[in-house]
N, C-alpha and C positions, 0 to 999 in steps of 0.2 A: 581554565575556561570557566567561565561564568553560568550558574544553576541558568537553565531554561526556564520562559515563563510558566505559568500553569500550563496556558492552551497548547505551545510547543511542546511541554512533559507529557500532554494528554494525547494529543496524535501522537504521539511515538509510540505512546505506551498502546495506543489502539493499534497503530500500525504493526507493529512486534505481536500482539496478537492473531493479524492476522498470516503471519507466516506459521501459527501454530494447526498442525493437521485437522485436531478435531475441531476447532473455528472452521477450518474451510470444508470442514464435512458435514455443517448442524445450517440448516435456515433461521434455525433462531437466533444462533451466535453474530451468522454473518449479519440478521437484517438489525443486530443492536447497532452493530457499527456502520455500516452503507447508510448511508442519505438518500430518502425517497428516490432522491432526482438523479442518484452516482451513474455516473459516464467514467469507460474504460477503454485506455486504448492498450489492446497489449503488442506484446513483440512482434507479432506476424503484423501486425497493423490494422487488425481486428478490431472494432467496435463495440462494445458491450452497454448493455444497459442494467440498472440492479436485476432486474427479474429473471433476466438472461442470465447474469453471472453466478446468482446464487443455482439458477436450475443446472448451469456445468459443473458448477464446482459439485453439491450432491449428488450427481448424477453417479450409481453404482460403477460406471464405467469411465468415470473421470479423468481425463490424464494426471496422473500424480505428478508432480515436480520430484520428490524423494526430499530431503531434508533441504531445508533454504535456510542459507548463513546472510546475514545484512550487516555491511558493515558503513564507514564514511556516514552514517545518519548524522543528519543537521536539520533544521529547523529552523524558524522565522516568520512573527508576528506578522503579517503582511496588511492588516486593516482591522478594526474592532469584527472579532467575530472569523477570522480567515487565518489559520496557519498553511503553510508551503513549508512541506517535508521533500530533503532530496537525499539519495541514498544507493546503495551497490546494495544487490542480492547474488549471488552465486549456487547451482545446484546442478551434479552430474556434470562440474565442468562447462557449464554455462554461465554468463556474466552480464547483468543489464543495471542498464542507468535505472531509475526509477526516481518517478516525480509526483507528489500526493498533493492535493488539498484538500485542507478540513475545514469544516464550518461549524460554528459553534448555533448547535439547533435546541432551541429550548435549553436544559445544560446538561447535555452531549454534545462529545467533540463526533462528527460524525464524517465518514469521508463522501467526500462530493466527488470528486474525481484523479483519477492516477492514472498513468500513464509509464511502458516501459519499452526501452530500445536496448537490444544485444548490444554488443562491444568485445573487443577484442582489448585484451589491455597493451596498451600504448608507452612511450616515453612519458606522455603527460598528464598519465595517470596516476602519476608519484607526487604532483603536485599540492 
């Protein structure tokens, strides 16, 4: 398989970040990576915006996920400035699609918006 561009290497490497606890436990860590403008939609079908997400995730009483494994990560230059990241997360036994975009802001890859949907693994998920 072929080295990924910078921008692709960059979102990843942000995105992997932010599966890391104390990332999703610090406002400072989360607001390096979120885009001003980040929109979220999670599993329940929930709505988020930055200022929202970062106040759940800090919040003392947060739901923890417990450790998140990501695997199937791929990538793809989509426009000067726009990577689209797609990928499996798994934790406690739970499984979701997950869909990123990063914008390249100033030079930060930053994430604009993500999106995740549960799943049950399938026949045609071996594909």
């Amino acid at each position: 398989m072929p080295e990924p561009s910078p921008g692709v290497a960059a979102a990843i490497e942000g995105e992997l970040s932010l599966l890391d606890p104390l990332v999703r436990a610090s406002t400072e860590l989360l607001a390096r990576v979120l885009h001003p403008e980040y929109r979220e939609i999670d599993t329940t079908g929930r709505c988020w915006n930055r200022d929202a997400i970062i106040t759940l995730l800090i919040a003392n009483d947060a739901p923890r996920p417990g450790p998140l494994t990501a695997s199937r990560m791929q990538g793809v230059h989509l426009a000067d400035g726009v990577v689209h990241l797609t990928f499996e997360t798994e934790s406690k036994g739970l499984r979701a699609h997950r869909s990123s975009l990063w914008r390249l802001t100033g030079r930060s890859w930053l994430l604009y918006f993500h999106q995740a949907t549960l799943f049950v693994a399938g026949p045609s998920d071996d594909e």
